[in-house]
Backbone as ProteinMPNN parsed JSONL, in Angstrom:
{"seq_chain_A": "XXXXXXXXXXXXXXXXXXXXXXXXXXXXXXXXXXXXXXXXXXXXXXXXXXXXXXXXXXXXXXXXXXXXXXXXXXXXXXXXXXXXXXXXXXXXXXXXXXXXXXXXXXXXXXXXXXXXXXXXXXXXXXXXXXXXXXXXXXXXXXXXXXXXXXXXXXXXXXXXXXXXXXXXXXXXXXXXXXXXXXXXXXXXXXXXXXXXXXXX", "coords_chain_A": {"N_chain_A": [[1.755, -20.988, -25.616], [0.705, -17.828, -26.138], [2.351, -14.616, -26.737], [1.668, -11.534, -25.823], [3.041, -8.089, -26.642], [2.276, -4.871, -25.16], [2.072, -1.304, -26.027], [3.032, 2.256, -25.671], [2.656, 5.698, -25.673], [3.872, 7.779, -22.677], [1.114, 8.062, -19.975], [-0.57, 6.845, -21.608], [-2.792, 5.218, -20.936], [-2.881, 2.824, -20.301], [-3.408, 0.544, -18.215], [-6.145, -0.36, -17.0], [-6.666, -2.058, -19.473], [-4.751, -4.025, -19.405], [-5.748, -4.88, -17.408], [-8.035, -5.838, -17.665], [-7.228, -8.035, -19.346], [-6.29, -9.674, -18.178], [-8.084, -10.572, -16.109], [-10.157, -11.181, -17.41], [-9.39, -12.747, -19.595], [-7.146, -14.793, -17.949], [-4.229, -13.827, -18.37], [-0.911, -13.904, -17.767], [0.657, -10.83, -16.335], [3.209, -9.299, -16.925], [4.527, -6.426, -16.015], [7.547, -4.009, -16.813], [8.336, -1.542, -15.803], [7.628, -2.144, -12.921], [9.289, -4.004, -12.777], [11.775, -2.944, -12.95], [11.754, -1.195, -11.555], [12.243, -2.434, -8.523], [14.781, -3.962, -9.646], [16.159, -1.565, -8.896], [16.248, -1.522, -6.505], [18.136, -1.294, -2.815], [20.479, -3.727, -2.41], [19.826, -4.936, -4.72], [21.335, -6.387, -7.805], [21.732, -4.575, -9.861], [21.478, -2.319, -8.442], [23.953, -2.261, -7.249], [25.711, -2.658, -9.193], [25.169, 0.165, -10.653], [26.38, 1.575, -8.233], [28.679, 1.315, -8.461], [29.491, 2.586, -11.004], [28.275, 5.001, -11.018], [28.48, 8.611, -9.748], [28.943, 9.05, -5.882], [27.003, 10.943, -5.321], [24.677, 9.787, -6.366], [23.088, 8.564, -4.91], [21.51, 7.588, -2.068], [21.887, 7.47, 1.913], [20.593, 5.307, 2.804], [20.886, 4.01, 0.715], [19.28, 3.498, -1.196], [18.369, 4.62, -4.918], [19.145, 8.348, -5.648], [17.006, 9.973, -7.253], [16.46, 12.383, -7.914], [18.602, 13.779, -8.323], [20.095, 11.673, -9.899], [18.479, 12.54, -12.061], [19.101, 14.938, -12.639], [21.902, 14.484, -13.636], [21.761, 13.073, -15.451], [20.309, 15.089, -17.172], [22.184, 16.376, -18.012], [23.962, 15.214, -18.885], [23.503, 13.017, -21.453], [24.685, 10.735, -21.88], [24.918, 9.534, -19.943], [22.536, 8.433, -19.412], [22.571, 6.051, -21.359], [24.478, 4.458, -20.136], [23.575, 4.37, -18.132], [21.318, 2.643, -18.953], [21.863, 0.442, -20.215], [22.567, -0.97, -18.615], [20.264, -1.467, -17.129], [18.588, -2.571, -19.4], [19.514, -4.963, -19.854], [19.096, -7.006, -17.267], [16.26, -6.73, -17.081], [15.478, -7.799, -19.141], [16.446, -10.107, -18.7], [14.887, -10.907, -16.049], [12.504, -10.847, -17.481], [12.63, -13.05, -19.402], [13.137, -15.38, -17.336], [10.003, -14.842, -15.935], [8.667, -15.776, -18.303], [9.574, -18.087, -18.689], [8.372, -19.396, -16.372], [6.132, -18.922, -16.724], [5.318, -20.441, -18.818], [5.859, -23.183, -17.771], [3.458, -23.472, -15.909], [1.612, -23.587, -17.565], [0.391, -21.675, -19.063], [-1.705, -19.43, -21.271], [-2.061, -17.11, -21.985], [0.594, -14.506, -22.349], [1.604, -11.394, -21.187], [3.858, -8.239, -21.726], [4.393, -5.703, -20.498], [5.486, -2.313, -21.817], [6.727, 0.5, -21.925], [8.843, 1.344, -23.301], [9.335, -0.714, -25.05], [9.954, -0.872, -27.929], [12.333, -0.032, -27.676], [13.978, -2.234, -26.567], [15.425, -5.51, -26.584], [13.275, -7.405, -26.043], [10.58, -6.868, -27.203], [11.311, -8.854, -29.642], [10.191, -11.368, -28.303], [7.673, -11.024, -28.916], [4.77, -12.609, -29.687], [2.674, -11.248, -30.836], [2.268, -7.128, -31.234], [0.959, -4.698, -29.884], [0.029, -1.374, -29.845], [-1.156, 1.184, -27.665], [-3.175, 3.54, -27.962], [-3.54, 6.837, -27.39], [-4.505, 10.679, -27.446], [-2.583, 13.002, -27.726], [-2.934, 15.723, -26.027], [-4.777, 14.081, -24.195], [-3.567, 12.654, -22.992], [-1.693, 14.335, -21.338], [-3.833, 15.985, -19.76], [-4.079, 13.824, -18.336], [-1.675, 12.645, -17.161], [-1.716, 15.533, -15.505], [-3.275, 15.438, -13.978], [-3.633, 12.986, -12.488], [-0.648, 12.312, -11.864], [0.202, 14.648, -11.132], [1.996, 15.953, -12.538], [4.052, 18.717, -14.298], [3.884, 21.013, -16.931], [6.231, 20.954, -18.049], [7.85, 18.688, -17.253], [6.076, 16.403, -18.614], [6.646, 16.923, -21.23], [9.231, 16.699, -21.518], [9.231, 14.091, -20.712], [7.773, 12.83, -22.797], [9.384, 13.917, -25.145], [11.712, 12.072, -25.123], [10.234, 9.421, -25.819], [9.137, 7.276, -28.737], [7.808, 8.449, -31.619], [4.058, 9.127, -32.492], [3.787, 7.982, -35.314], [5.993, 6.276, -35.716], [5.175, 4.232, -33.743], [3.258, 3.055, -34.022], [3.877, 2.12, -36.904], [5.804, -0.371, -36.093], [4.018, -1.83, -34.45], [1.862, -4.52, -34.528], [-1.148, -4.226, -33.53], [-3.498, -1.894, -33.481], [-4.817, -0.387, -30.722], [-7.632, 2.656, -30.051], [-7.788, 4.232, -27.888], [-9.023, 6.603, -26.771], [-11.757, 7.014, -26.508], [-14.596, 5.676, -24.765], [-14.097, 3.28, -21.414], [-15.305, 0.821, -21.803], [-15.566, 1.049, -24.956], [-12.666, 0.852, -25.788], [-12.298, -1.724, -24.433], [-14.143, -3.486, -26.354], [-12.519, -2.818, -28.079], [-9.879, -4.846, -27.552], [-10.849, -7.034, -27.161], [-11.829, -7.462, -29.243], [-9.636, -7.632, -30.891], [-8.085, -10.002, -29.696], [-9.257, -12.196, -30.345], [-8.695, -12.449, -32.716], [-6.18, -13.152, -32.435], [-7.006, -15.727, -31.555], [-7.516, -16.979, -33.679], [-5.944, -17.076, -35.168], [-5.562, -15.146, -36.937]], "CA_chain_A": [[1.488, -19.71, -24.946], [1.038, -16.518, -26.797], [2.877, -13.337, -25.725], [1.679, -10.051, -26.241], [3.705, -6.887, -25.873], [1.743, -3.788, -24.901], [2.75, -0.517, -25.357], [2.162, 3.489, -25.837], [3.123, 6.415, -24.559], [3.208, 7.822, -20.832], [-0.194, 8.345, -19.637], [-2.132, 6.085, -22.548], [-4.018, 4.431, -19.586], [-3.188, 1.024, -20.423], [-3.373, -0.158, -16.712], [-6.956, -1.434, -17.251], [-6.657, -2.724, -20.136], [-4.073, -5.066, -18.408], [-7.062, -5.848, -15.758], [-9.222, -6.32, -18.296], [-6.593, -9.161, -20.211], [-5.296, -10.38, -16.437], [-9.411, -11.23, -15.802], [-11.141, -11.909, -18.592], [-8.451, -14.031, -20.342], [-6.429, -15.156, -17.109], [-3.075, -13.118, -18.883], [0.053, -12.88, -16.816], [1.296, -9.632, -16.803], [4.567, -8.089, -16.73], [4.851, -4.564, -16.133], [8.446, -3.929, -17.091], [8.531, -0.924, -14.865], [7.882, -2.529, -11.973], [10.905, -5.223, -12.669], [13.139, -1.905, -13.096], [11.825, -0.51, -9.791], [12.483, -3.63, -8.186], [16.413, -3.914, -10.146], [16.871, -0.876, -8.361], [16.873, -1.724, -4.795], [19.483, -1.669, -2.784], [20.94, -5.085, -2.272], [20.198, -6.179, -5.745], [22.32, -6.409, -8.625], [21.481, -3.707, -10.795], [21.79, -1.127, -7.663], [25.245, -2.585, -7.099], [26.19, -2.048, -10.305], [25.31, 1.305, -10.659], [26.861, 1.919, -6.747], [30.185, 1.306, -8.66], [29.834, 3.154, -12.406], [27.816, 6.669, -10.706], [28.999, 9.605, -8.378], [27.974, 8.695, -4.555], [25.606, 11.972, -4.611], [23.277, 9.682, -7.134], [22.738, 7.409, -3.437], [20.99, 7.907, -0.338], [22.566, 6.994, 3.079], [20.17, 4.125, 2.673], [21.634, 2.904, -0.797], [18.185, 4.217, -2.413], [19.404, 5.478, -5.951], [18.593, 9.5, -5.348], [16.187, 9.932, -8.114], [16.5, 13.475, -8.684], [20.036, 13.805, -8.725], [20.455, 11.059, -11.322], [17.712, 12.846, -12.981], [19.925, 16.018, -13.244], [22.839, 14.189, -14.102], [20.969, 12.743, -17.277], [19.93, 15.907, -18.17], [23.638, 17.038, -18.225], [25.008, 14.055, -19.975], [22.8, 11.871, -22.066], [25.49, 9.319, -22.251], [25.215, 8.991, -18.373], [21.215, 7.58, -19.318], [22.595, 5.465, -21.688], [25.075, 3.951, -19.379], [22.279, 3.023, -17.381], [20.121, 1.54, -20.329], [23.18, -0.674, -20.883], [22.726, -2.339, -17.721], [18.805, -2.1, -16.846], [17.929, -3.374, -20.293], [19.259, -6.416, -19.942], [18.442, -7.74, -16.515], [15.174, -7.205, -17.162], [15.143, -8.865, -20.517], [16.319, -11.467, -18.164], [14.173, -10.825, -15.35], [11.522, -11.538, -18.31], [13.083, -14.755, -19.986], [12.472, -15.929, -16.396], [8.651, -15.115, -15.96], [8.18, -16.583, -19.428], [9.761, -19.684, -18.629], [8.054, -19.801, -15.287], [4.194, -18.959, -17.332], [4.908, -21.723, -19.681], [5.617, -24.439, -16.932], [2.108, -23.165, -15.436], [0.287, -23.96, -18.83], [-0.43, -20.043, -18.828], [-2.362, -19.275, -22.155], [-1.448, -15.608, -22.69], [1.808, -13.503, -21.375], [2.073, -9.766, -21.438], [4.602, -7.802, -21.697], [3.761, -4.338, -20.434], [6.594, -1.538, -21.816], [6.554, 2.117, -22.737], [10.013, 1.12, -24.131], [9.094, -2.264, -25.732], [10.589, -0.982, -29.021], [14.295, -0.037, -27.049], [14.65, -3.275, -25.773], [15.153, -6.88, -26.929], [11.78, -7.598, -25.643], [9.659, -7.178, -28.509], [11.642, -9.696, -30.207], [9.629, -12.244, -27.896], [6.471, -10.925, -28.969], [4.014, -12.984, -31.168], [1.691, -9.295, -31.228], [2.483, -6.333, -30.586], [-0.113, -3.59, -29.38], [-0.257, 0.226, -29.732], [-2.388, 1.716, -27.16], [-3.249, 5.147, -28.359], [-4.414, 8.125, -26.954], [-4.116, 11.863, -28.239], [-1.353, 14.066, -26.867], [-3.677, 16.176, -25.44], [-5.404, 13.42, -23.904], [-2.425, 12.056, -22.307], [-1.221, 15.323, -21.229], [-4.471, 15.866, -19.018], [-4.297, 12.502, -17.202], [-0.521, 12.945, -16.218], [-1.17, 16.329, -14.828], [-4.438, 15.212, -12.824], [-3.381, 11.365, -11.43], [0.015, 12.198, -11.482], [0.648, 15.816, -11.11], [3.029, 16.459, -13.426], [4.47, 19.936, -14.631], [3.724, 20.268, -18.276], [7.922, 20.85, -18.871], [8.3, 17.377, -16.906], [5.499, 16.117, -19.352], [7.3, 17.035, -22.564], [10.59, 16.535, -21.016], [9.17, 12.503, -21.146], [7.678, 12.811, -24.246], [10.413, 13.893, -26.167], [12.079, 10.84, -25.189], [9.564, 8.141, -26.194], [8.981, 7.471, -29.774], [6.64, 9.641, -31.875], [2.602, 8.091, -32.66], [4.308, 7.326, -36.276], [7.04, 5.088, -35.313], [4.71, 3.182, -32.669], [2.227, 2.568, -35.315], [4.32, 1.77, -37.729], [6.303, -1.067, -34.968], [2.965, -2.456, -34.263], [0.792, -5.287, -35.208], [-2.273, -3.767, -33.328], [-3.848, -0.034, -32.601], [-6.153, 0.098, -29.876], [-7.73, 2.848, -29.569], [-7.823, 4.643, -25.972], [-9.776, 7.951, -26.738], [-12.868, 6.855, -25.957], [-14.86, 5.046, -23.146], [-13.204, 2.214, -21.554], [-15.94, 0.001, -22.811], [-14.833, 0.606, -26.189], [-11.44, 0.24, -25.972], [-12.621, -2.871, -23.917], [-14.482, -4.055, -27.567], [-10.941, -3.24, -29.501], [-8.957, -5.513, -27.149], [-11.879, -8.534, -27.069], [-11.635, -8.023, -31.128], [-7.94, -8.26, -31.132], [-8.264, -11.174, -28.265], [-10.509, -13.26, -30.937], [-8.195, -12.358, -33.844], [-5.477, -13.895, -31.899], [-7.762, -17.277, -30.989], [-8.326, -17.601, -34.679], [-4.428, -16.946, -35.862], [-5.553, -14.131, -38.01]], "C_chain_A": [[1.732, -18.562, -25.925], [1.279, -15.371, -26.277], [2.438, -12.376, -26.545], [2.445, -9.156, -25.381], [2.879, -5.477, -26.174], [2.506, -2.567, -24.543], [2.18, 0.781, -25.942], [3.047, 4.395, -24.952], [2.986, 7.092, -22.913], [1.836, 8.186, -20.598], [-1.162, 8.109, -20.875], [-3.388, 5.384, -21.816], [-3.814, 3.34, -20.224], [-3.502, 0.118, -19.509], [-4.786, -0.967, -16.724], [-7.506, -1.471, -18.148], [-5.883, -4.355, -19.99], [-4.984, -5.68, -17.806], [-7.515, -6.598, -16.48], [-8.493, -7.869, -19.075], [-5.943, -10.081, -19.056], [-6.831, -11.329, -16.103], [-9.755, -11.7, -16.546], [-10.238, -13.04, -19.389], [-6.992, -14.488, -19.607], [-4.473, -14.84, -17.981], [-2.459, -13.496, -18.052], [0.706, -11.93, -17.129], [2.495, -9.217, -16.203], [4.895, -7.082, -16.917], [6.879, -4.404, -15.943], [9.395, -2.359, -16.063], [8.706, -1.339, -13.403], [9.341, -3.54, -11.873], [11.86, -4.085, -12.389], [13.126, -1.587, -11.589], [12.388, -1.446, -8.973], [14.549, -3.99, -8.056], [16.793, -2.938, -9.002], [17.211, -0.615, -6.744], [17.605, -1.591, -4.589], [19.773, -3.328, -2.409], [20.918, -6.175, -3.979], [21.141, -5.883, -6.612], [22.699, -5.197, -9.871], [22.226, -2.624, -10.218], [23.387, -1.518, -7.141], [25.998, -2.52, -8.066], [26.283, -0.435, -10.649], [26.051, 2.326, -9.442], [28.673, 2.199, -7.549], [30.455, 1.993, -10.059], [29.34, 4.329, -11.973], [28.359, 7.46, -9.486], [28.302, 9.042, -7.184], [26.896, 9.775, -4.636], [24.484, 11.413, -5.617], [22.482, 8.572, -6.177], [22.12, 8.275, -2.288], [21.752, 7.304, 0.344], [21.837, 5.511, 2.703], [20.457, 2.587, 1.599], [20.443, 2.997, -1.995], [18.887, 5.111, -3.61], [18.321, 7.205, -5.616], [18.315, 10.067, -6.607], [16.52, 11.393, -8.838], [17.473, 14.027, -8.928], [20.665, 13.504, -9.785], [19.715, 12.185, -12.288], [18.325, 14.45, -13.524], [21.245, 15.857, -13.699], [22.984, 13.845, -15.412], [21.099, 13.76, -18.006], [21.257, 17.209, -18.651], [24.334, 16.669, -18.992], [23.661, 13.089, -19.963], [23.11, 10.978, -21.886], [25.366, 8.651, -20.639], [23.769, 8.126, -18.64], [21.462, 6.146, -20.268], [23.603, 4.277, -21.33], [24.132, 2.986, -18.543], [21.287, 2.398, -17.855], [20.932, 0.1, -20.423], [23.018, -1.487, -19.689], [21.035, -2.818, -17.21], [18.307, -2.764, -17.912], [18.415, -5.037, -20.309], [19.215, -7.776, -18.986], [16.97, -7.251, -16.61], [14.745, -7.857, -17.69], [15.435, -10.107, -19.715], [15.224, -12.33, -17.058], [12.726, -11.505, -16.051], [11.567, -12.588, -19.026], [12.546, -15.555, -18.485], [11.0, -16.347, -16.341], [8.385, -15.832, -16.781], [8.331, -17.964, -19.087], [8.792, -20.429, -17.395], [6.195, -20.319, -15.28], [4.066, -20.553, -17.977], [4.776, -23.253, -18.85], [4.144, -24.992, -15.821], [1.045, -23.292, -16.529], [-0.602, -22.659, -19.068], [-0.704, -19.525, -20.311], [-1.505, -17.908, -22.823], [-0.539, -14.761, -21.694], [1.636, -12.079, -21.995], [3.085, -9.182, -20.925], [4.266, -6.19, -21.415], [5.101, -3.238, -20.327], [6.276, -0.294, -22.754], [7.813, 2.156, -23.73], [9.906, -0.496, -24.882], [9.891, -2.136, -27.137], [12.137, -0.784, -28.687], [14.709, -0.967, -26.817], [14.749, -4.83, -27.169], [13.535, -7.207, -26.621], [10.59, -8.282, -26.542], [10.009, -7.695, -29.423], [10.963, -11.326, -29.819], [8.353, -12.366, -28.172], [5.425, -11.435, -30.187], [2.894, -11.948, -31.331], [2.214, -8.491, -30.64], [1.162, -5.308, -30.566], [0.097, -2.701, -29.581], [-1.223, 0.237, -28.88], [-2.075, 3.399, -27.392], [-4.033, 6.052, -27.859], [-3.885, 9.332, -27.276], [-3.171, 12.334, -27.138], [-2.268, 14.782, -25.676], [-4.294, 15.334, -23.692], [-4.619, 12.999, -21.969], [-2.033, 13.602, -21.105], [-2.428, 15.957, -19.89], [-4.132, 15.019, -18.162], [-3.233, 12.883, -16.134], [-0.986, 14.316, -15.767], [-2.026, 16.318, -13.609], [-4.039, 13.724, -12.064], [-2.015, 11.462, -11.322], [0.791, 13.799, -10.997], [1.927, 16.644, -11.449], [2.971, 17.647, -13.902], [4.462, 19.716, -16.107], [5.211, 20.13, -18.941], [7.975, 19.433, -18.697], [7.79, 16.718, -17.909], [5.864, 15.953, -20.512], [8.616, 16.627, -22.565], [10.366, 14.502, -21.341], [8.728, 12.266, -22.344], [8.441, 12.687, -25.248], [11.374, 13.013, -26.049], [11.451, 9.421, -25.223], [9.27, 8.177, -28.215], [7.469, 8.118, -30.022], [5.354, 7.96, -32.452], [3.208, 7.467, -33.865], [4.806, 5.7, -36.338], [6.308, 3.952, -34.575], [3.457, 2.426, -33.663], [2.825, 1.949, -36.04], [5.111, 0.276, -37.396], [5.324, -2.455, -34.739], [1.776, -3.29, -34.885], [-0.544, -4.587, -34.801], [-2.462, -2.819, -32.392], [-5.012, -0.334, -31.645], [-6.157, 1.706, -29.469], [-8.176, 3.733, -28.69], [-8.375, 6.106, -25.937], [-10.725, 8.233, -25.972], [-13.067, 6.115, -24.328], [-14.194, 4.146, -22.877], [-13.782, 0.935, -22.201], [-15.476, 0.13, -24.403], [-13.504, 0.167, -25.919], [-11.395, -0.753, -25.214], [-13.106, -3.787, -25.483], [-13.056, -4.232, -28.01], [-10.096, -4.237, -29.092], [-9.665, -6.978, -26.869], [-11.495, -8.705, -28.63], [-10.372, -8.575, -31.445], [-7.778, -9.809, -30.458], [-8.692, -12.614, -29.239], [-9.703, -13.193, -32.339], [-7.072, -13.326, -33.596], [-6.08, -15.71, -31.887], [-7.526, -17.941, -32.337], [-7.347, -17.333, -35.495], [-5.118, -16.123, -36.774], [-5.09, -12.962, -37.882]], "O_chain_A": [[2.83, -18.379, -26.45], [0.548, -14.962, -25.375], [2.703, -12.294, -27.744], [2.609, -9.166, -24.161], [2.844, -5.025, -27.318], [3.229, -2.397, -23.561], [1.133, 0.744, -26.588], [3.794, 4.142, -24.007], [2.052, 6.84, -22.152], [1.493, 8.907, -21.536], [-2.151, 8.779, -21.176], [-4.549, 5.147, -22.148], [-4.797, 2.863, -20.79], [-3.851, -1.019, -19.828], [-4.716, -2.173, -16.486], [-8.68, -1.104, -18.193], [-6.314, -5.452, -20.345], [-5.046, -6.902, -17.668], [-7.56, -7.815, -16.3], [-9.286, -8.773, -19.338], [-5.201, -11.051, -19.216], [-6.782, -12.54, -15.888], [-9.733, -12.93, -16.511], [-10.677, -14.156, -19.667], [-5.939, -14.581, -20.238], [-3.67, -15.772, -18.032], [-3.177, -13.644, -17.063], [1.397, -11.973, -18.147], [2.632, -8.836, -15.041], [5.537, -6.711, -17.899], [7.384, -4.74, -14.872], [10.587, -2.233, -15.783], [9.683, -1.004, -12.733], [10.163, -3.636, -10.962], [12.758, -4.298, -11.574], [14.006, -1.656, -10.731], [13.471, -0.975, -8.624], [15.296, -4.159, -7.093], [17.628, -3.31, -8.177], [17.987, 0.086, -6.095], [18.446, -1.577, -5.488], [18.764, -3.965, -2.104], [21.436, -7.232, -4.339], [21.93, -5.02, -6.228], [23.722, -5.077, -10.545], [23.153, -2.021, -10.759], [23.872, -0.6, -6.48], [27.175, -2.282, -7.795], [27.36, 0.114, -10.88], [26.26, 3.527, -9.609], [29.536, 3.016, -7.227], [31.643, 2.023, -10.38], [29.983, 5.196, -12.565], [28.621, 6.94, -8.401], [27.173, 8.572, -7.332], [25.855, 9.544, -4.021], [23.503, 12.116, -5.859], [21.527, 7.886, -6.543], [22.352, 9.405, -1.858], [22.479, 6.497, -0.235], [22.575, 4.605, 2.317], [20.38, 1.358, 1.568], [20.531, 2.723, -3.192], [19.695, 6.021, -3.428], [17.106, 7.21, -5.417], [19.234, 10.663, -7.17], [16.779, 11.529, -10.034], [17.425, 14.89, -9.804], [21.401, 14.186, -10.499], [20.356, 12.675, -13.218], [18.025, 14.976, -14.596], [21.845, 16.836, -14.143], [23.851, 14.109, -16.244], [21.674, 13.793, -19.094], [21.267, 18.284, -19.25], [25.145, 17.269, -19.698], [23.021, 12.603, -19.03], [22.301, 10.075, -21.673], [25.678, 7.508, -20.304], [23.774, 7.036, -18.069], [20.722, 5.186, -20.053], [23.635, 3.264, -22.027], [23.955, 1.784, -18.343], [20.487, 1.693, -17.24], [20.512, -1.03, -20.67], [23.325, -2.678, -19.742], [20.623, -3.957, -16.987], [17.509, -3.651, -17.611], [17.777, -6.018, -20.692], [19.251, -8.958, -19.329], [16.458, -7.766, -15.616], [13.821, -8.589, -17.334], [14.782, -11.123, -19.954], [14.847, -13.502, -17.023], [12.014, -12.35, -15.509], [10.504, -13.128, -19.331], [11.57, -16.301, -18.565], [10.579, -17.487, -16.536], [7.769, -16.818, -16.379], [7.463, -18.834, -19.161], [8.503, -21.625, -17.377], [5.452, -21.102, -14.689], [3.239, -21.448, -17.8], [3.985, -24.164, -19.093], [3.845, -26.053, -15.272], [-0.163, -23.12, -16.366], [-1.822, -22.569, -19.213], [0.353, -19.05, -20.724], [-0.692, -17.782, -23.738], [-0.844, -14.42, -20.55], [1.556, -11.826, -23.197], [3.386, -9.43, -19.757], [3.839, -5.549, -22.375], [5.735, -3.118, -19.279], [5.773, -0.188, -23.872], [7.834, 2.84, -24.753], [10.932, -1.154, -25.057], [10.465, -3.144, -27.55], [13.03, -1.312, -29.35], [15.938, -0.988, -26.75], [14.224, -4.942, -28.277], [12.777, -7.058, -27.579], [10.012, -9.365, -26.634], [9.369, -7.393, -30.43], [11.062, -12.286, -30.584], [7.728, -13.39, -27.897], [5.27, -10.892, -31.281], [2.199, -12.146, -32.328], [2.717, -8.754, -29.548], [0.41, -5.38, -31.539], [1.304, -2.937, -29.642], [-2.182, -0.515, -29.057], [-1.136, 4.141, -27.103], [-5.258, 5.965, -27.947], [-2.668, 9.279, -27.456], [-3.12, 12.025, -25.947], [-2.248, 14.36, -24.52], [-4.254, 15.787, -22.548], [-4.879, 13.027, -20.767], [-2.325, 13.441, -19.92], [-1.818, 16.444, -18.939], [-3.833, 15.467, -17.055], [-3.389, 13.234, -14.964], [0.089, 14.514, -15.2], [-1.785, 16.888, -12.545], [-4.317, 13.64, -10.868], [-1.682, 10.587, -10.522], [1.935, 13.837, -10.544], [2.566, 17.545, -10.907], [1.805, 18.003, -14.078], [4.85, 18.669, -16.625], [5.47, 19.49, -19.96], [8.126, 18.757, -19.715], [8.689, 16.168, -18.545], [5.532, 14.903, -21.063], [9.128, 16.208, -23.603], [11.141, 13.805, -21.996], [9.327, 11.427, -23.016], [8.422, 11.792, -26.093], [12.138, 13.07, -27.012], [12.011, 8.429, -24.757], [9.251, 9.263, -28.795], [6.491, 8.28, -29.292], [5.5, 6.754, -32.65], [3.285, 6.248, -33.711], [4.372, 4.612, -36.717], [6.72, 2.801, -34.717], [3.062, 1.262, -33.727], [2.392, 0.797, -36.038], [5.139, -0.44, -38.397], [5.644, -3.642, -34.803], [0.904, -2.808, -35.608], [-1.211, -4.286, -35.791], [-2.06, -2.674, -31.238], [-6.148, -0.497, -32.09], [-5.233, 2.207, -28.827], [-9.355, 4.004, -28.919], [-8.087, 6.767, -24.939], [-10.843, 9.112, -25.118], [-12.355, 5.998, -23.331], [-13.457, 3.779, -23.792], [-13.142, 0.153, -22.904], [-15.016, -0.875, -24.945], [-13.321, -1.047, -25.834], [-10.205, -1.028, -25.054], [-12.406, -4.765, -25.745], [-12.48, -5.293, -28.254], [-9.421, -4.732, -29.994], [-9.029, -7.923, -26.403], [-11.015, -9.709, -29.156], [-10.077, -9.607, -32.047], [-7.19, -10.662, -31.123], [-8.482, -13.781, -28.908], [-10.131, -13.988, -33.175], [-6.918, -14.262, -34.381], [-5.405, -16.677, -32.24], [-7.35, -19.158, -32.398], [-7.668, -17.298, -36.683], [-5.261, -16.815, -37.781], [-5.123, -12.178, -38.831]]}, "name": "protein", "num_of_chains": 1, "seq": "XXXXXXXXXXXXXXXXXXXXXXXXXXXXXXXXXXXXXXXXXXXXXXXXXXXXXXXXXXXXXXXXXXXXXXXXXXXXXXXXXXXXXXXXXXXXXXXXXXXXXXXXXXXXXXXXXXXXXXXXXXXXXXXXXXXXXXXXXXXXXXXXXXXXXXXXXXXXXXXXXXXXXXXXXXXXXXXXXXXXXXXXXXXXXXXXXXXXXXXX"}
């Protein structure tokens, strides 16, 4: 089984590019976000962890972590985000040792790893490719403010905590990319797809 890890910054549109590697070359995909969302329930282990290292006002009555609370607590104390890196990074890394083990007993060809943080984590230590998906600042910067309606501070506010195009390039076995139509960047990820088949 060969694993790819896919990654880029917020609003690169990688989502179908995923489709396109989930259909056309029966992928399984792991969106690494969703595992986090997931961690953070209440009842599981993650949200019980954090129930006992954060102030109660970062909780709902319900035990929902209160999103924007934390999110001003972060931006008060850094060290409070890296508190909680320290514990989401590595049930997911486990959360993902799982799937893997679970693809390979399914005779599952190709795994993805889908992470905007793929270079923060252990992760991309599992990865026999890694991906760039690239799209211009600009680019990006449109999408989030039209599909997700983001404020352009919020926008930069995530930015300036993901690594710069340099670093992700530089990280990465392969650039797709993501300017253009999706048909092309459909070609760059069939070319890569066939580079893979043919160990080159």
């Amino acid at each position: 089984m060969v694993i790819i890890g896919i990654t880029g910054g917020v609003g690169a549109g990688k989502s179908f590019i995923l489709d396109h590697l989930e259909q056309q070359y029966g992928a399984r995909i792991l969106r690494t976000d969703d595992v986090a969302k997931e961690l953070y329930e209440p009842g599981q282990k993650l949200n019980q962890r954090l129930q006992e290292e954060l102030p109660e006002s970062c909780f709902l009555p319900d035990g929902n972590v209160n999103r924007p609370e934390l999110a001003r607590l972060i931006y008060q104390d850094p060290r409070i985000l890296e508190e909680v890196n320290a514990l989401v990074h590595p049930m997911v890394m486990e959360a993902g040792l799982d799937a893997i083990a679970l693809a390979r007993g399914e005779d599952v060809a190709y795994f993805v790893i889908e992470s905007a943080l793929l270079y923060d984590s252990d992760l991309n230590q599992l990865c026999d490719s890694k991906w760039y998906i690239y799209t211009s600042e600009e680019m990006r910067r449109n999408r989030l403010r039209e599909t997700r309606g983001y404020s352009d501070e919020k926008i930069t506010s995530i930015m300036e905590n993901q690594l710069s195009e340099e670093e992700f390039r530089k990280k990465s076995d392969i650039v797709i990319d993501n300017n253009g139509t999706k048909m092309q960047g459909i070609t760059q990820v069939d070319h890569a797809m066939e580079r893979l088949e043919h160990g080159i």
